[in-house]
C-alpha positions in Angstrom: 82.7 100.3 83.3 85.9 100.0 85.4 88.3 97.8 86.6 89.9 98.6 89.8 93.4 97.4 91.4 95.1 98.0 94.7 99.0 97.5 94.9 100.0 97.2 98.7 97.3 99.5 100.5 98.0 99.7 103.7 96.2 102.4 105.7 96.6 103.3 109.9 94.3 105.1 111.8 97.2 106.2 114.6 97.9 102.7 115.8 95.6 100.7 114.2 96.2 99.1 110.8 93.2 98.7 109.6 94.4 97.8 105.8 97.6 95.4 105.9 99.5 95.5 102.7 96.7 94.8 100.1 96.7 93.5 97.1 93.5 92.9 95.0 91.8 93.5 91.6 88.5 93.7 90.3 87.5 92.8 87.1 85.9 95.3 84.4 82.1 94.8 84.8 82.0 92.1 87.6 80.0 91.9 91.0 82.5 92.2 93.7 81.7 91.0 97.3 84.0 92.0 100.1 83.1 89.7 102.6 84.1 90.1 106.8 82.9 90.6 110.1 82.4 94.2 111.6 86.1 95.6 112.4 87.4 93.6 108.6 88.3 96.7 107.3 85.6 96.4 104.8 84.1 100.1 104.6 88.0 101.6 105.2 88.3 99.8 101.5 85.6 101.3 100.1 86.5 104.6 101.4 90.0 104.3 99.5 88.7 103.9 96.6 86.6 106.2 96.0 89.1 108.9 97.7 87.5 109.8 101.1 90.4 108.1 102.9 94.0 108.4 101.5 96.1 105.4 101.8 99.4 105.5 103.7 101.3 103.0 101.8 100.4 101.9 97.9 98.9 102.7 95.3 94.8 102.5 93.9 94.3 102.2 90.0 90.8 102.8 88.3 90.9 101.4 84.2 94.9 101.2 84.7 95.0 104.9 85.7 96.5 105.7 89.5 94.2 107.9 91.0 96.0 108.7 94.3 96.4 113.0 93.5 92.7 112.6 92.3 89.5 114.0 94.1 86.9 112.2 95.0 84.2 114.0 93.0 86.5 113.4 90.0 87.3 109.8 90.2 83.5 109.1 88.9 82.6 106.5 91.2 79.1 106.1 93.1 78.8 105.3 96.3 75.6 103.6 98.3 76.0 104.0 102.0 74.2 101.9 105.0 72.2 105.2 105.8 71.4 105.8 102.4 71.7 109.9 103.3 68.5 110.9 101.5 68.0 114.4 101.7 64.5 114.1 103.3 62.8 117.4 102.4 63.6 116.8 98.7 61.8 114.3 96.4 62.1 111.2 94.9 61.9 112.9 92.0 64.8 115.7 93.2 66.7 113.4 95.6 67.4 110.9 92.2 68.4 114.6 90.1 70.6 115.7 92.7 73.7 114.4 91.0 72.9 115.6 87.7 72.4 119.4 89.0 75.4 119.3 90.8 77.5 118.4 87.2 74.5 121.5 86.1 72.7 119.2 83.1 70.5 120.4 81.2 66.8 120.2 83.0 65.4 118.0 79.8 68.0 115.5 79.6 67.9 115.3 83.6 63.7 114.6 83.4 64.8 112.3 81.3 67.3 110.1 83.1 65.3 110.1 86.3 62.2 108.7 84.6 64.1 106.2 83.1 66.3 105.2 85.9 62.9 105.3 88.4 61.1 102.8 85.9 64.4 100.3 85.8 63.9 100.6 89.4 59.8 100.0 89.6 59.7 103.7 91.8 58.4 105.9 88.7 55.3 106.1 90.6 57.1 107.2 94.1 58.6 110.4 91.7 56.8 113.1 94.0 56.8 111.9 97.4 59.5 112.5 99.6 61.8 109.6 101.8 59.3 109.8 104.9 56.0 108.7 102.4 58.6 105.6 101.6 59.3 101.8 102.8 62.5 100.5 103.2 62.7 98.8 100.3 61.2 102.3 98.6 64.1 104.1 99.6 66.8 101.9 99.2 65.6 102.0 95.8 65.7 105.7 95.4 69.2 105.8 97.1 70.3 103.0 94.4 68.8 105.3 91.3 70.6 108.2 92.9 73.6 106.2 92.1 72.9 105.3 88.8 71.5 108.1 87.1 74.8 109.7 86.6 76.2 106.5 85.0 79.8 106.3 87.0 82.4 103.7 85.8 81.5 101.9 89.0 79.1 101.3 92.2 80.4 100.8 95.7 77.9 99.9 98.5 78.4 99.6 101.8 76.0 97.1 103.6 73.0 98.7 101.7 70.5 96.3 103.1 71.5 95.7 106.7 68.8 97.8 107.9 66.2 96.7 105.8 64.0 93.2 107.2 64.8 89.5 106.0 62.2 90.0 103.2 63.1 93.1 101.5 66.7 92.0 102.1 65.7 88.8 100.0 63.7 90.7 97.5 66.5 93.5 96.9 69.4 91.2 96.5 67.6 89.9 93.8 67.1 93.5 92.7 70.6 94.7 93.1 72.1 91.2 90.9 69.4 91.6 88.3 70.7 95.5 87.6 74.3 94.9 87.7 73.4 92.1 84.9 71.8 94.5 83.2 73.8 97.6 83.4 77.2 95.5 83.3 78.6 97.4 85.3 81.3 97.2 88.3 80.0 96.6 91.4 82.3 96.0 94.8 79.2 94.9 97.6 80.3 94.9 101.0 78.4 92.4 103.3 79.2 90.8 106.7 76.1 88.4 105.4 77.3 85.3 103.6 74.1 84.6 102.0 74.4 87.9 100.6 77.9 87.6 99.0 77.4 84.0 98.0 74.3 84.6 96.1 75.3 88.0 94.6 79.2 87.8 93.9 81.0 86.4 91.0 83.9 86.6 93.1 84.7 87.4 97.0 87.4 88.6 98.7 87.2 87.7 102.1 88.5 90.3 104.9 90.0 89.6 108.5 91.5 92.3 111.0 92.5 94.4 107.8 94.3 91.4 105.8 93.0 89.6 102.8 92.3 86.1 103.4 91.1 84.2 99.8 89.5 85.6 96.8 87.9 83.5 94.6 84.4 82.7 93.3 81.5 81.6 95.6 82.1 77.6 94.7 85.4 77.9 94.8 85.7 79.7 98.5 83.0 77.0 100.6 84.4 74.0 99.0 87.7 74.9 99.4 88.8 77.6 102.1 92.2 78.6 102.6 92.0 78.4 106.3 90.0 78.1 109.4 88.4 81.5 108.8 87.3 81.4 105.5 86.0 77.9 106.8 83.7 79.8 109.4 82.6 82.5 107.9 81.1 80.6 105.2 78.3 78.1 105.7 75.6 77.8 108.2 76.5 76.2 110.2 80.1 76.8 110.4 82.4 73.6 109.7 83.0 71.8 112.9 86.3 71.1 113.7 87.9 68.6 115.3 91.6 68.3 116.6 93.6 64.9 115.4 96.6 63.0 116.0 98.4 61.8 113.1 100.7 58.2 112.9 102.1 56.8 109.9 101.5 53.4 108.8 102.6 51.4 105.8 101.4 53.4 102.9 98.7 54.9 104.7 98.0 57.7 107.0 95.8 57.4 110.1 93.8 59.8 111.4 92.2 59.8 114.9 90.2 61.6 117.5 88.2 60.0 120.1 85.8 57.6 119.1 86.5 58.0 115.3 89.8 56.8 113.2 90.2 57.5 109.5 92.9 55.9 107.0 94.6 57.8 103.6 96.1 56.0 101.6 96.1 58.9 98.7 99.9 59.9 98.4 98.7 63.5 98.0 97.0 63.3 101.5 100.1 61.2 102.9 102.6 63.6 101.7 99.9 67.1 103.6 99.9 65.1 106.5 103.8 65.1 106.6 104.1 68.6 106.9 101.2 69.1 108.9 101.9 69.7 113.1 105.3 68.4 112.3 103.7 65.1 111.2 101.8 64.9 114.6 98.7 66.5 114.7 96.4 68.3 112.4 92.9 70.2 113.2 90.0 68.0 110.8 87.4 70.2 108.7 84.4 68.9 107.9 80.9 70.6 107.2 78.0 69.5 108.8 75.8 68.3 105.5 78.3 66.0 104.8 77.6 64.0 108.0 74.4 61.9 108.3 72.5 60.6 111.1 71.2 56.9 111.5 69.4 56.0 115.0 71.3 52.2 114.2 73.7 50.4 112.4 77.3 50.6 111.6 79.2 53.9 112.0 80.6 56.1 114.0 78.7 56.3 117.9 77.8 59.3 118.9 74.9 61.0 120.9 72.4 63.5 120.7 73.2 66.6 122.7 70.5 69.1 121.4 68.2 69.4 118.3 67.8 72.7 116.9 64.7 72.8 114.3 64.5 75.4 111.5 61.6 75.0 109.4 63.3 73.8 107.0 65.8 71.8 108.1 67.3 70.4 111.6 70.2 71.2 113.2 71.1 68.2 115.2 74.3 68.9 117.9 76.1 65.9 118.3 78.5 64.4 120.9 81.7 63.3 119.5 84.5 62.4 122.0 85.0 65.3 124.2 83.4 68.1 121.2 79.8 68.7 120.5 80.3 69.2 116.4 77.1 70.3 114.2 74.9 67.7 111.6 72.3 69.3 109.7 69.1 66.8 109.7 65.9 66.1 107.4 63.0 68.9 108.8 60.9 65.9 110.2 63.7 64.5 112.0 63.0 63.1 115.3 65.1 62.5 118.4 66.2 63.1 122.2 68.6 64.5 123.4 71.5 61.9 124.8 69.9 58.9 122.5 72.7 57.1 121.1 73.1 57.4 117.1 75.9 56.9 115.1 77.1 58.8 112.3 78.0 58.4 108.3 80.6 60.8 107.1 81.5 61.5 103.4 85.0 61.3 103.4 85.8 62.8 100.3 85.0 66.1 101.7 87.2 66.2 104.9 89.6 69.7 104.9 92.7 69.0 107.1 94.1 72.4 108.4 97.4 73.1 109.9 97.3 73.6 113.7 99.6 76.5 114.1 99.4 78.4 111.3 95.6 77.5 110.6 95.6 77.4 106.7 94.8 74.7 105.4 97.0 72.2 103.7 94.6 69.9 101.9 90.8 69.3 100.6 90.0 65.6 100.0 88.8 63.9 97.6 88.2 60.5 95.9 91.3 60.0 95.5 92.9 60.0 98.7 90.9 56.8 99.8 89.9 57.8 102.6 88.2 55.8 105.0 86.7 55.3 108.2 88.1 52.7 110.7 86.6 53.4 113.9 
């Protein structure tokens, strides 16, 4: 096992920075997701680590040990690639060995690491075909015993199942969490999936433009981002957002936009709200399961704008003032689209973000006592 820790990595490619000053550690035997959209910087990290790129600025330590002079091939890291890079005229059987030969292992002990590896895997039967006789799934499991047979301190993969279809992707994250518990080893996943970094990572780093934007674990991160993007890129739906003006009143906050007026009277929200848009304005969070629809009754009016259903769930766009914000519905939900509903809102789950700067300056809570008031 290794732990691995970057001290202000930047790297350029000519005039792009594609890593900004990064700081970050992984823990000793934990499943790392690094989480971004394409352009993050995400594969750039990988490729520092394990020594294929060379940062221009910082330094890289595996197990407390800076490995910047050190070669790739001697830093004893694995590496899973998108493409997988089977060698397709080789077996399973051979393709799995490969490693092994190169560091010239004795032929026993190498029969026996492969057999082993290919039944941890469920491919001992696959042993003498070769890539083209495979599925998918098949191969991305011989790519992922490739890895392992050589027992490195730690695993870095790069989007492994991007190119694989919704099922196997399903079945192999299960795969790919049930071996790291297993093998306790490191792994640092990169994904621009957040299903597959939410259900596999004890922590996530999340990656924008090259710059670290939270790390944290997978609870932590959706219930409380640390701005608008971290807000987005996690949950599906996205959080709508919805752009407020702020007054003060006696010991209470309001909070308004169109239709729909909350009140704080929590002093921690009172005080956020301050320093918020220079007291003004702030830009409202809020997820669509924490809004509900009812076709009657008290709430907040709003319309039906279009009803998206899922299967197992509905996805109900909803006029609010002049935005159409998201609700996720009940699967048998049924509506039009401009009938007039109105809308309950769990309050103790607004995020209030800081229009310029677009952090976010405070989560809500019971607390705050906050309410709705038109």
């Amino acid at each position: 096992m290794a732990s691995i820790r970057m001290e202000g990595i930047t790297k350029r490619f000519k005039n792009t920075e594609a890593i900004k000053n990064l700081y970050l550690e992984i823990n000793d035997g934990e499943f790392f997701c690094v989480l971004g959209p394409p352009g993050a910087g995400k594969t750039t990290l990988l490729r520092l680590i394990v020594g294929l790129e060379t940062p221009d600025k910082g330094g890289i330590f595996i197990d407390d040990e800076p490995v910047g002079g050190i070669h790739p091939s001697k830093r004893d890291i694995s590496m899973i690639f998108q493409n997988l890079a089977l060698y397709p005229d080789k077996s399973v059987f051979d393709n799995i060995a490969f490693p092994l030969r190169q560091q010239k292992i004795e032929e026993n002990i190498i029969g026996e690491r492969v057999t082993k590896v290919a039944k941890d895997l469920h491919i001992d039967w696959l042993l003498e075909k070769i890539p083209s006789q495979l599925s998918g799934g098949e191969r991305q499991r011989v790519a992922i015993g490739r890895a392992i047979v050589r027992q490195p301190k730690a695993y870095l993969m790069d989007e492994p199942l991007s190119n694989l279809d919704a099922l196997l992707r399903l079945e192999m994250r299960v795969s790919l969490k049930e071996l790291q518990t297993d093998l306790k080893e490191t792994f640092v996943y990169v994904t621009h999936d957040q299903v597959e970094a939410l259900s596999m990572g004890d922590r996530i780093a999340v990656l924008n433009q090259g710059e670290l934007q939270q790390v944290g674990d997978p609870e932590t991160i959706y219930q409380e981002p640390s701005n608008m993007f971290v807000a987005t890129i996690l949950g599906s739906p996205p959080m709508n957002f919805l752009k407020c003006a702020v007054s003060k009143k006696e010991g209470a906050v309001s909070i308004k936009h169109g239709p729909i007026s909350f009140e704080a009277r929590g002093r921690d929200c009172i005080e956020a709200m301050k320093k918020i848009g220079g007291g003004e304005s702030v830009i409202l969070g809020l997820r669509p399961e924490d809004v509900s629809i009812h076709e009657a009754g008290g709430g907040v009016p709003a319309e039906i704008y279009v009803i998206e259903p899922l299967g197992n769930e509905t996805i109900v766009d909803v006029t609010l003032g002049e935005n159409v914000i998201k609700v996720i519905a009940e699967p048998d939900f049924e509506g039009s689209s401009g009938q007039k509903i109105t809308l309950d809102i769990d309050c103790a789950k607004l995020h209030f973000f800081d229009p310029e700067t677009h952090r976010c300056a405070h989560h809500a809570s019971e607390k705050d006592d906050i309410r709705v008031i038109g």
